[in-house]
Structure formats: structure tokens, C-alpha cells
Z-matrix of the N, CA and C atoms (Angstrom, degrees):
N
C 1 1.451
C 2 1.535 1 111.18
N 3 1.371 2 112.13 1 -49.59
C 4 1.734 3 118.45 2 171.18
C 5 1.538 4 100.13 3 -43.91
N 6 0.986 5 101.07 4 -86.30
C 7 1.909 6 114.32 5 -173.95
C 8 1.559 7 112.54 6 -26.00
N 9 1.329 8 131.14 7 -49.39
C 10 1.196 9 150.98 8 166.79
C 11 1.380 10 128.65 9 -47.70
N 12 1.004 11 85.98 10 -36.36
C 13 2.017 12 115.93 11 -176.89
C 14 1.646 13 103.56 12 -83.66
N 15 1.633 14 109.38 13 -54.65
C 16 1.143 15 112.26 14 178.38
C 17 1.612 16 109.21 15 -85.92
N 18 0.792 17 142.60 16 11.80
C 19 1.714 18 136.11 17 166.84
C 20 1.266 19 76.13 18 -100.81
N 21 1.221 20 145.91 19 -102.44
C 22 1.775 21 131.90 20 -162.48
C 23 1.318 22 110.81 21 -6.76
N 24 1.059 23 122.26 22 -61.06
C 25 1.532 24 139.26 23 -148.00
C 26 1.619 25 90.93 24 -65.10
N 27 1.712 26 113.37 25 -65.12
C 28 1.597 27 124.11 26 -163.71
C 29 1.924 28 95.92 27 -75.01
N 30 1.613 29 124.59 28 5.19
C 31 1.362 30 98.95 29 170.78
C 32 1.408 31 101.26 30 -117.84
N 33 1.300 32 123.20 31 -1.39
C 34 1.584 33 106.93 32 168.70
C 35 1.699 34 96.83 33 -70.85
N 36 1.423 35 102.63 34 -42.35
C 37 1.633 36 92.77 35 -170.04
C 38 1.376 37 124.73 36 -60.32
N 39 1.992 38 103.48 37 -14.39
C 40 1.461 39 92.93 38 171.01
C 41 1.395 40 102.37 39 -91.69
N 42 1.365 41 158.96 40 -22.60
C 43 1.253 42 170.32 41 178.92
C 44 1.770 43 91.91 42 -63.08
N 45 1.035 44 115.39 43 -21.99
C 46 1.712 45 96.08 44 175.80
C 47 1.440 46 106.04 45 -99.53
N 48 1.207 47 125.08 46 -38.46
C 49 1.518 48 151.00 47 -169.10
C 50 1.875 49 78.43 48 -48.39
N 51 1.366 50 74.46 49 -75.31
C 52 2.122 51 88.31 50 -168.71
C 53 1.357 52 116.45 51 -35.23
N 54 1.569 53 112.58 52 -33.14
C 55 1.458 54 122.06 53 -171.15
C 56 1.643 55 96.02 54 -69.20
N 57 1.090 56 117.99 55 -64.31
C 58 1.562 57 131.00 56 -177.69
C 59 1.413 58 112.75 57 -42.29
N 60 1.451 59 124.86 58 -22.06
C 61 1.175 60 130.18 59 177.19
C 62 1.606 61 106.55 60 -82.77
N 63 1.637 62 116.88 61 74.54
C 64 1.508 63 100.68 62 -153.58
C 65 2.043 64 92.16 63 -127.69
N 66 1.247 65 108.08 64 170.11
C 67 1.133 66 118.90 65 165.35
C 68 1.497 67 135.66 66 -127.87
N 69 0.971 68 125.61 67 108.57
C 70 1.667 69 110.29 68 -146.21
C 71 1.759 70 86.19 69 -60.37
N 72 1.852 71 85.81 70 159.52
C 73 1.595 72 99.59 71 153.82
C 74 1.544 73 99.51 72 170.60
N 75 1.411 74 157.08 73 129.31
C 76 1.033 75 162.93 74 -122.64
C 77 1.828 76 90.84 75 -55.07
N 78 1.056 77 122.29 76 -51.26
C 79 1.734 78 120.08 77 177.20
C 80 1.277 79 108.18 78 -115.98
N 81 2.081 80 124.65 79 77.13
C 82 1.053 81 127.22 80 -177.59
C 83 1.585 82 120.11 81 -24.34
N 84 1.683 83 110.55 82 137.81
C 85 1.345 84 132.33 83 169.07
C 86 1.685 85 98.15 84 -70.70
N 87 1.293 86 132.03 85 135.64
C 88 1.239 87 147.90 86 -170.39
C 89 1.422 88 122.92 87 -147.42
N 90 0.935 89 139.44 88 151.49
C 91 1.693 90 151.83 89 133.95
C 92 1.438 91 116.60 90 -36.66
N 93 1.217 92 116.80 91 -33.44
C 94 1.460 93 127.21 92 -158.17
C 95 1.499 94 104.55 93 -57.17
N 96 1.375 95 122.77 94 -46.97
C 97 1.395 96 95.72 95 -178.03
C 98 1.593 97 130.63 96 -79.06
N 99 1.499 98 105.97 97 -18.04
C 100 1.213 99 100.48 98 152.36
C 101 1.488 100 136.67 99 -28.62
N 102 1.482 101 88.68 100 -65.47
C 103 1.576 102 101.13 101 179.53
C 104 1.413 103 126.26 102 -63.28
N 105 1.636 104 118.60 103 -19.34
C 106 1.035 105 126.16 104 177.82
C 107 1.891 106 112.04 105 -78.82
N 108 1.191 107 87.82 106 -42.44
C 109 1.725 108 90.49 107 168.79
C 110 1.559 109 125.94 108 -66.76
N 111 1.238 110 101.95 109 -32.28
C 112 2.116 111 112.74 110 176.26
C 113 1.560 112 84.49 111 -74.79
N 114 1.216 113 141.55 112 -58.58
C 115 1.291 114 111.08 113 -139.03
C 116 1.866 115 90.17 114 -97.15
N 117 1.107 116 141.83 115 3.51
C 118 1.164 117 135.92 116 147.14
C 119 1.411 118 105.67 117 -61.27
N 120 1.065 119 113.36 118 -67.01
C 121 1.702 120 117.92 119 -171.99
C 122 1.191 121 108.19 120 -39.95
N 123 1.783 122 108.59 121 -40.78
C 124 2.042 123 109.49 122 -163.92
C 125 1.557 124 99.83 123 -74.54
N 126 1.564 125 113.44 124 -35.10
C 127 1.770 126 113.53 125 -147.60
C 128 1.303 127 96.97 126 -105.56
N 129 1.358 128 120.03 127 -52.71
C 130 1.320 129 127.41 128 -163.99
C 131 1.606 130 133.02 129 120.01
N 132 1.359 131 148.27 130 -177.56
C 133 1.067 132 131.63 131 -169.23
C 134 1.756 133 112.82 132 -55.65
N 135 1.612 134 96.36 133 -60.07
C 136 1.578 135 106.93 134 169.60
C 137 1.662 136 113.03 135 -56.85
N 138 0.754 137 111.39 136 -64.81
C 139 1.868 138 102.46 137 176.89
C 140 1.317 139 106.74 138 -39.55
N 141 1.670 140 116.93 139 -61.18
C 142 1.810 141 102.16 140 178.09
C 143 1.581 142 124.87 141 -47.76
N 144 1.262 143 106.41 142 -32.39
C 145 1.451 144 106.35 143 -170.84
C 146 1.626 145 110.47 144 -93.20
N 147 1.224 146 119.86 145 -18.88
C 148 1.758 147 132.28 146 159.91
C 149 1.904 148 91.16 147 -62.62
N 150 1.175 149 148.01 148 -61.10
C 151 1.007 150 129.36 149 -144.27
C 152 1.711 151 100.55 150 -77.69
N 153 1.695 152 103.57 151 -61.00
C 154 1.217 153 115.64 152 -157.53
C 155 1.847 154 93.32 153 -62.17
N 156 1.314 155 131.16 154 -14.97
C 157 1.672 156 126.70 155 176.25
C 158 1.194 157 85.60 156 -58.61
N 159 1.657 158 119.82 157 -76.81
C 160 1.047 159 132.74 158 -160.01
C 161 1.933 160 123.87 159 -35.19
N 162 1.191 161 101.49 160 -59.62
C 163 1.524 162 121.96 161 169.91
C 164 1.965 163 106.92 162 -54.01
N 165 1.720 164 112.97 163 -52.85
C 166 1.583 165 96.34 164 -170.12
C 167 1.659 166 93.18 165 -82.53
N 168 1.257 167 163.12 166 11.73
C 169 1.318 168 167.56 167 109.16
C 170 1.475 169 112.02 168 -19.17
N 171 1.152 170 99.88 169 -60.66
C 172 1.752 171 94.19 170 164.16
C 173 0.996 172 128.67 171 -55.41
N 174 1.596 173 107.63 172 -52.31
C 175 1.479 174 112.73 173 -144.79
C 176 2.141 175 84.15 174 -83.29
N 177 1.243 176 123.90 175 -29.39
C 178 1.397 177 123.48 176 173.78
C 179 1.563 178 116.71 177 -70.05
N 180 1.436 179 114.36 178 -14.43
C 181 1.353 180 106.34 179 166.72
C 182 1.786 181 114.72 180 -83.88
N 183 1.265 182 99.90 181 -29.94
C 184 1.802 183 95.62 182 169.93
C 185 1.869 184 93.32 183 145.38
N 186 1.144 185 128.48 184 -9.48
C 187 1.323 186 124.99 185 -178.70
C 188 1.920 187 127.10 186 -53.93
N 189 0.901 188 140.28 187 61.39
C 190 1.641 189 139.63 188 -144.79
C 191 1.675 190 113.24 189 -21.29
N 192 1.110 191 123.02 190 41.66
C 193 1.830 192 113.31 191 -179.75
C 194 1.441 193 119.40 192 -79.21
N 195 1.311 194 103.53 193 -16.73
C 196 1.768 195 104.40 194 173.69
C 197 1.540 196 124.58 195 -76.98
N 198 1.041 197 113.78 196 158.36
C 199 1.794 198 116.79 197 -179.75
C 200 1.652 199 103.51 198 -47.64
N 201 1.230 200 104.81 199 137.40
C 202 1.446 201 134.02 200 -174.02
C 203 1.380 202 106.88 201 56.96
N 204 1.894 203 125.88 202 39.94
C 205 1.278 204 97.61 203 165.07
C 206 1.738 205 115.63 204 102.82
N 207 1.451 206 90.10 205 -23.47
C 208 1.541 207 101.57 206 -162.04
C 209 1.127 208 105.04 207 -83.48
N 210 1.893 209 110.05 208 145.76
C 211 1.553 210 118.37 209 169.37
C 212 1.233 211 121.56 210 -141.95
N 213 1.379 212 126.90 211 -167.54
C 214 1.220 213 110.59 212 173.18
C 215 1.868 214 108.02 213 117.78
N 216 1.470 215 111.86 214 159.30
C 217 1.469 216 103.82 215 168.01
C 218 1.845 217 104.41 216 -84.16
N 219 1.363 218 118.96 217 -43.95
C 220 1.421 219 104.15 218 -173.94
C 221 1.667 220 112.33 219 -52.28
N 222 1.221 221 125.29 220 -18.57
C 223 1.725 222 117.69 221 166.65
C 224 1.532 223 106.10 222 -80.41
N 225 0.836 224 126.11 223 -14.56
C 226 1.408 225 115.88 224 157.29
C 227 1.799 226 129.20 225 -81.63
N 228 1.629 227 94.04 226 -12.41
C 229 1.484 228 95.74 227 -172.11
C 230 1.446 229 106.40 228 -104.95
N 231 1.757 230 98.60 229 -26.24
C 232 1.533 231 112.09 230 171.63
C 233 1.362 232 120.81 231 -34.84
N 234 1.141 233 114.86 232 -174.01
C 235 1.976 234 133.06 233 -176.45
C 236 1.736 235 109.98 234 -52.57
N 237 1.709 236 89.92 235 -42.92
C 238 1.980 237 93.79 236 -166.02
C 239 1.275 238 81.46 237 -102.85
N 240 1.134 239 169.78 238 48.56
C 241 1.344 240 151.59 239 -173.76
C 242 2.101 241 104.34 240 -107.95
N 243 1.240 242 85.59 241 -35.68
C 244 2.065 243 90.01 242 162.18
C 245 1.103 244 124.66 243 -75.70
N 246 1.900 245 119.33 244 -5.09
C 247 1.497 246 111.13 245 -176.43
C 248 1.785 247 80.69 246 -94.10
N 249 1.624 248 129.34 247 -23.08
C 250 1.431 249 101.38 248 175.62
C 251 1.502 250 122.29 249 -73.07
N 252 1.368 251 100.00 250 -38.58
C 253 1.668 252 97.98 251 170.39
C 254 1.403 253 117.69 252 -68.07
N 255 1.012 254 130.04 253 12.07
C 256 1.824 255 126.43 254 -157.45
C 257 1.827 256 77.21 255 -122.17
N 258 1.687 257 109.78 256 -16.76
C 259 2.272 258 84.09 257 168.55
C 260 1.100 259 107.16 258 -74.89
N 261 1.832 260 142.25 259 -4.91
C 262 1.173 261 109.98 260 173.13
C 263 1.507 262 110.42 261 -65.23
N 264 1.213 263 124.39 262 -47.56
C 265 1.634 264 127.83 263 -179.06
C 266 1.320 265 107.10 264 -32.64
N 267 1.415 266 122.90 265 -51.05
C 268 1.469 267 146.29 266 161.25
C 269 1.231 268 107.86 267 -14.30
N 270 1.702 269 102.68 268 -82.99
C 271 1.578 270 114.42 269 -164.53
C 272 1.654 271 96.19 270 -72.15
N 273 1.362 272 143.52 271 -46.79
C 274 1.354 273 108.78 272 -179.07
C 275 1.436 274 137.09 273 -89.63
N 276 1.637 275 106.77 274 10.37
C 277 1.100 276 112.82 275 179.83
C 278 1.838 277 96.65 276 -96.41
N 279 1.053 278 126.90 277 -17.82
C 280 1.581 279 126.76 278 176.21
C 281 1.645 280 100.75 279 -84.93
N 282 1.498 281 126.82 280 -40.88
C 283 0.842 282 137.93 281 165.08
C 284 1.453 283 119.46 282 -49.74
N 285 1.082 284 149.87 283 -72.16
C 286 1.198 285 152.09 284 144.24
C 287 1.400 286 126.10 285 -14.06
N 288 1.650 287 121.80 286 -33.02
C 289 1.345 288 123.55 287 168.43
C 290 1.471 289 111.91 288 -72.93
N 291 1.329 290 112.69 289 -60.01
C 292 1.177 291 133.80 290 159.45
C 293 1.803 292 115.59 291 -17.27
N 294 1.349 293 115.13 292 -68.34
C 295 1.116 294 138.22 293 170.28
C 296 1.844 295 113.16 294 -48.25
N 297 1.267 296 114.78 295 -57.04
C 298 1.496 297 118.37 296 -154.96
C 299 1.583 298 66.86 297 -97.44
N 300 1.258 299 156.91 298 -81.93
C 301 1.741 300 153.96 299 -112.11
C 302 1.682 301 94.31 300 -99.73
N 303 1.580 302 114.96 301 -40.79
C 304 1.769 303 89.26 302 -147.00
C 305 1.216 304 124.70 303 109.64
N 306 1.302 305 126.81 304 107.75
C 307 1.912 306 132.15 305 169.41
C 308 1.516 307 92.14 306 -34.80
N 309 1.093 308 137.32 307 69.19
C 310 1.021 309 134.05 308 155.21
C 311 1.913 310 106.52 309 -106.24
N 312 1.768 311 100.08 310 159.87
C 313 1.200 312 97.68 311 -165.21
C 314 1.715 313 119.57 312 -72.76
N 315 1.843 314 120.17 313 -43.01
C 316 1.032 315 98.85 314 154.24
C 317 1.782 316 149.03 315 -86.05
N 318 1.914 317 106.34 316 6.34
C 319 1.550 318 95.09 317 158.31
C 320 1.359 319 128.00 318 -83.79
N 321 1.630 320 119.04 319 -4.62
C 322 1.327 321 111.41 320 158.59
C 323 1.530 322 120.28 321 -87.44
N 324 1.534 323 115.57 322 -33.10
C 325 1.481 324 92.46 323 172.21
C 326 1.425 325 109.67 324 -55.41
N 327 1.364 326 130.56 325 -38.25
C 328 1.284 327 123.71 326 -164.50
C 329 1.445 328 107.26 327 -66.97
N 330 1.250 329 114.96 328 -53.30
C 331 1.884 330 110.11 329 -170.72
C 332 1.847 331 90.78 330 -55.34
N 333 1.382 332 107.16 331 -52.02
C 334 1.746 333 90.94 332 -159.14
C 335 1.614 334 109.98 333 -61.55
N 336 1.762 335 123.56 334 -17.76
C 337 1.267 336 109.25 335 173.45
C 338 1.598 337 112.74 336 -71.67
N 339 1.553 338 123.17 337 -32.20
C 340 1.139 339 143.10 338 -170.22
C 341 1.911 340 105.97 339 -62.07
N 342 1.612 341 97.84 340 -56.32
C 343 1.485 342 111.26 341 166.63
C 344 1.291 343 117.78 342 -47.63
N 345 1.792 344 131.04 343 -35.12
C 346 1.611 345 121.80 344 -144.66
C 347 1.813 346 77.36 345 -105.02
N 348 1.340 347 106.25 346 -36.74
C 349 1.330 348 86.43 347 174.52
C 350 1.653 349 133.54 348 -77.49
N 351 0.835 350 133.58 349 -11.87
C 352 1.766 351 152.47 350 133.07
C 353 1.408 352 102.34 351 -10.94
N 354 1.903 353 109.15 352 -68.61
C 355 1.301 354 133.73 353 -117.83
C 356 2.077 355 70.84 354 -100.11
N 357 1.351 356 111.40 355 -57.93
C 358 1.794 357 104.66 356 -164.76
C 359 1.701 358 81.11 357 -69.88
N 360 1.237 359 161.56 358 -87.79
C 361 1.434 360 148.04 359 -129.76
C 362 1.566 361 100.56 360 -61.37
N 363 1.642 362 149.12 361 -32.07
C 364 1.006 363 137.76 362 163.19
C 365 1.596 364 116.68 363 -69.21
N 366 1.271 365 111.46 364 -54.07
C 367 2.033 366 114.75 365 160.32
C 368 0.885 367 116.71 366 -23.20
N 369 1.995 368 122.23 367 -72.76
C 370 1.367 369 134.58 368 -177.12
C 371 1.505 370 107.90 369 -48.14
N 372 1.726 371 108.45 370 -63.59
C 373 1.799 372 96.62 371 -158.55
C 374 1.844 373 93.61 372 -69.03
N 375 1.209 374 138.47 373 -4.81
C 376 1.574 375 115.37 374 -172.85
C 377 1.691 376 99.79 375 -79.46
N 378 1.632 377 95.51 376 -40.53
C 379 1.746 378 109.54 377 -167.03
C 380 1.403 379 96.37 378 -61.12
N 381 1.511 380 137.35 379 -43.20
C 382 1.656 381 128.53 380 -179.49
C 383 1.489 382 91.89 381 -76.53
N 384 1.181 383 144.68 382 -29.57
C 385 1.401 384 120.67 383 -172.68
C 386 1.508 385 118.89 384 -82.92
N 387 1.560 386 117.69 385 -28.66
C 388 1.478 387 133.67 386 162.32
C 389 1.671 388 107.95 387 -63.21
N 390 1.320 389 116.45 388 -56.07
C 391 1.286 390 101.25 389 -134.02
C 392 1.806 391 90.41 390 -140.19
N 393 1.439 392 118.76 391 -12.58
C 394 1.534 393 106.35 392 -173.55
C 395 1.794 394 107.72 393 -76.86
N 396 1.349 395 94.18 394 -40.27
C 397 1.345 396 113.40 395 -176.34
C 398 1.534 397 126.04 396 -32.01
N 399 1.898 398 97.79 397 -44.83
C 400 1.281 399 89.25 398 172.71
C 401 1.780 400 125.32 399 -93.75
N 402 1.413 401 107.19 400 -11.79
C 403 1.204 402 115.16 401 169.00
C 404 1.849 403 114.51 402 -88.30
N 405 1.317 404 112.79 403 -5.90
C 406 1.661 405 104.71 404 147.23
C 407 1.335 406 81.23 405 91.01
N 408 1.355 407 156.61 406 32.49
C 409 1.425 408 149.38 407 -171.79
C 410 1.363 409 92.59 408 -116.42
N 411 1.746 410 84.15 409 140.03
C 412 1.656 411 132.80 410 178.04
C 413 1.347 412 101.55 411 -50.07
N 414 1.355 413 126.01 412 170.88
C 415 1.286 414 131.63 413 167.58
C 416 1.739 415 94.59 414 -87.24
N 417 1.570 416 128.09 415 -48.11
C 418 1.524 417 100.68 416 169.04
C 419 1.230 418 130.86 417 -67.52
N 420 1.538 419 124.04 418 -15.85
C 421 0.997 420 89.39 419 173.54
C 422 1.834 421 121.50 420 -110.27
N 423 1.319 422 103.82 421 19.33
C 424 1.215 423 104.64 422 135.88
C 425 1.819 424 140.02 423 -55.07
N 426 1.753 425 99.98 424 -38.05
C 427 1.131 426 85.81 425 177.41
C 428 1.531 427 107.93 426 -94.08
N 429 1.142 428 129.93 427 -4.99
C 430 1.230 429 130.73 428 154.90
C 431 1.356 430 125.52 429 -37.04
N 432 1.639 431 110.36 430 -48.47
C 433 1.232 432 96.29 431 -178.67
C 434 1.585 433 117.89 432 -103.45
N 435 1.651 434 113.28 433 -2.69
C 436 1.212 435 134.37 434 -173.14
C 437 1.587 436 124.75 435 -88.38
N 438 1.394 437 98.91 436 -22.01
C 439 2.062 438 114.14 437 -139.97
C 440 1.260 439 78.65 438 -151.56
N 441 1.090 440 152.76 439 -105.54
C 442 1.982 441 156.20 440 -114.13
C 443 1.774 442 96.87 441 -79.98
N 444 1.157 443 103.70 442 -37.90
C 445 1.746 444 85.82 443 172.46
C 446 1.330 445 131.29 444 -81.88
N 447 1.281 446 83.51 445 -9.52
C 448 2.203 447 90.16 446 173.93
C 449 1.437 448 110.85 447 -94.81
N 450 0.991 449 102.82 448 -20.23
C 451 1.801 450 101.17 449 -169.64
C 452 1.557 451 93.82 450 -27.30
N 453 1.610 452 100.67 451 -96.19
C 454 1.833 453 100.93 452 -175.87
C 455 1.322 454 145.01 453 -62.43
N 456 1.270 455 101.11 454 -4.69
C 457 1.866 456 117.72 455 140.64
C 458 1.729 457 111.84 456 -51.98
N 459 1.644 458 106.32 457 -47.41
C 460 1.267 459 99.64 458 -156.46
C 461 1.798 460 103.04 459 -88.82
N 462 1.113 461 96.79 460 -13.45
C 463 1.611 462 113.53 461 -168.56
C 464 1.917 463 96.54 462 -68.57
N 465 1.368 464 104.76 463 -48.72
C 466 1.738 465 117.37 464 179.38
C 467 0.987 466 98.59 465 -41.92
N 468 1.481 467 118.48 466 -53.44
C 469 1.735 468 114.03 467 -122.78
C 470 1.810 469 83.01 468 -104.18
N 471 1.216 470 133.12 469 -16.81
C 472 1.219 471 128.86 470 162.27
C 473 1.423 472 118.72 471 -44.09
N 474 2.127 473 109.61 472 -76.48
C 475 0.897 474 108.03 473 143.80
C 476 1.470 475 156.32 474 18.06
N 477 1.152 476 97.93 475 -85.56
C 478 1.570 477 118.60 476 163.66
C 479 1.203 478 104.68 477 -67.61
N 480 1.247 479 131.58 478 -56.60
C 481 1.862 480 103.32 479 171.55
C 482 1.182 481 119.79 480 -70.77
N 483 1.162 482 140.75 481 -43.24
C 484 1.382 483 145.97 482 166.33
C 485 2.056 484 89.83 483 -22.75
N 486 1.264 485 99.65 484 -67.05
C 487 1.962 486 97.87 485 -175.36
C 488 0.949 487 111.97 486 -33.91
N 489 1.911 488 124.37 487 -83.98
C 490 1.044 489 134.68 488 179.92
C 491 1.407 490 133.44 489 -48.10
N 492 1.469 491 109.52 490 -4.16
C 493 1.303 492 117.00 491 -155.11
C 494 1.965 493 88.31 492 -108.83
N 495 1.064 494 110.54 493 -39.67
C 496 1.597 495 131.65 494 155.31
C 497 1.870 496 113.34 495 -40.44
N 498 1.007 497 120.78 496 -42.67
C 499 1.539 498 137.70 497 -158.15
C 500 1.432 499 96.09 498 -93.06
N 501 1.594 500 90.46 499 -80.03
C 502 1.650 501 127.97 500 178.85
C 503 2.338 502 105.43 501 -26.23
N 504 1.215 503 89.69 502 -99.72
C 505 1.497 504 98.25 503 -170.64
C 506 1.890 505 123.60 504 -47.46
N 507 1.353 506 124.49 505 -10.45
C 508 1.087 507 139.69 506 160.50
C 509 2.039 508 97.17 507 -37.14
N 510 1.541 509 83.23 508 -60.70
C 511 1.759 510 111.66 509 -150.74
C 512 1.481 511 111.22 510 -65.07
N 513 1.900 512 99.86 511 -54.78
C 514 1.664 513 116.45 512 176.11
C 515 1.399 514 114.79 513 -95.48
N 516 1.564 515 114.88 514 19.98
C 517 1.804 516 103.41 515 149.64
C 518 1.827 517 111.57 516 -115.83
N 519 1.145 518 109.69 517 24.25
C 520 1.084 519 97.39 518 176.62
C 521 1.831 520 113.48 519 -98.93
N 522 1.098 521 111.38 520 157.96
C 523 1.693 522 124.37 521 -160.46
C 524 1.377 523 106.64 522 -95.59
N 525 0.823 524 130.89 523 -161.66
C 526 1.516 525 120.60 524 -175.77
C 527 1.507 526 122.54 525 -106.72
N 528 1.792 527 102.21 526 -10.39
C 529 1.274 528 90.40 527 169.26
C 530 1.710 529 114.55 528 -79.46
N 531 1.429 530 115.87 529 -4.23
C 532 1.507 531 106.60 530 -166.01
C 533 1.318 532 99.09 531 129.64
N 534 1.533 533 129.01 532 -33.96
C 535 1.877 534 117.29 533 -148.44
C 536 1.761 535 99.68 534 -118.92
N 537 1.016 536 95.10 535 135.65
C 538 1.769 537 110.28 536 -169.08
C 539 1.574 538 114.25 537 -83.47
């Protein structure tokens, strides 16, 4: 229960860290999904979804964990506020490959391509239902400015956990006698 509590604890803090690693642009460039995929990969379906509760709980009580600093419930209700809720789709659709396939290299690329796409089709329709509506925007070019520039941002940062997550969880699921 200790151990459990504290790996939660050190992955919201990287799930905020990651958030802070942001780049403005109408739907900030971020770390965040990285982090949402490693710490699915490290914990598991329930661990991803214990952290990321944990993390949008904060960041909706007023604590700064979102990109640029930002907190509050209206950033959750705001324009991007469905690409944060759209990581649960994330964590159990990466979760689920993971689960039925194996840290293997192509059922996690696959759940996490399967996941980001989940995660932009819930983002997009909240962001046209919040916020396209009044600016009169297309469904492309919503995803134009929402979806087409992350693809290979998001494709990296998969990647890169897919690696570490390969390396990584071998190491931090094992028990103390040695056996995982």
C-alpha cells in the first residue's frame, strides 16, 4: 500500500512536470502525453486512472498542474479541457493492449496510436462543442489546428515511452524477492 501510494504520488508529479513542459499554441504542445502513457505502462490501467484523477482534482481545485501554469475548473471546462479528459480513453485504451498483448514493442505502439486517437476524437468534438461553435470552424479545420500538428509530436513522445517503458518496468515491478 506504501509503495503504491508513493509511485502515484512521484507520477502525478511527473504528469505535472510534463504538463509544464508546454508550448503555447491554440491547444498547447506538452509532455503530458508522454507521461500519461509511461505511467500507464509503469502502473497499469488502475494506476493510470488513480494518477491522472488525482492530477485533474488538483489542477480543478486551483493548484497550477496544467500547461502554462494553469488551474482551476474553467480549464477543465474550457476549449482543451476534453483533450485532458479524452487521457482517460488514453490510459485504457494503451492499457488494454498492454494488458491482453504484453510490453511488447508493437502492442504498445498500437494501443498508444489507438489511445491518441480516442484521446484527439473526444478533444476535437468537446473543443467544436465549447469553443468552435462560436468561431464557426470546420471540423478540418479544427483538426488542423487541434489534431494535424501533434500527430508527430505525439508519435515521438509515444515512442519514447514505449522505450523506457520497455527498460523501465522489467526493473520497477519487481518485489523484493527478485520475481516480477
Amino acid at each position: 500500500m506504501i509503495r503504491e501510494t508513493a509511485e502515484a504520488g512521484l507520477c502525478v508529479a511527473l504528469l505535472t512536470v510534463c504538463s509544464w513542459i508546454s508550448f503555447s499554441y491554440p491547444v498547447p504542445f506538452t509532455m503530458q502525453t508522454f507521461a500519461v502513457i509511461f505511467i500507464t505502462g509503469i502502473l497499469g490501467i488502475r494506476g493510470g486512472c488513480v494518477v491522472l484523477s488525482v492530477y485533474l482534482a488538483l489542477g480543478a481545485v486551483g493548484l497550477p498542474v496544467f500547461s502554462a501554469f494553469r488551474s482551476g475548473f474553467s480549464a477543465l471546462a474550457g476549449p482543451t479541457g476534453g483533450y485532458l479528459l479524452g487521457f482517460y480513453l488514453l490510459v485504457l485504451a494503451f492499457g488494454i493492449f498492454c494488458e491482453i498483448f504484453g510490453r511488447k514493442w508493437p502492442s504498445m505502439l498500437a494501443g498508444g496510436a489507438v489511445g491518441m486517437i480516442l484521446c484527439y476524437a473526444f478533444g476535437t468534438l468537446w473543443y467544436m462543442t465549447v469553443y468552435g461553435s462560436a468561431q464557426a470552424e470546420s471540423l478540418f479545420g479544427v483538426l488542423g489546428m487541434c489534431v494535424f500538428p501533434f500527430l508527430l509530436p505525439d508519435a515521438a513522445k509515444t515512442i519514447l515511452a514505449v522505450f523506457l517503458i520497455r527498460k523501465l518496468y522489467p526493473i520497477l515491478r519487481k518485489d523484493r524477492n527478485g520475481k516480477q
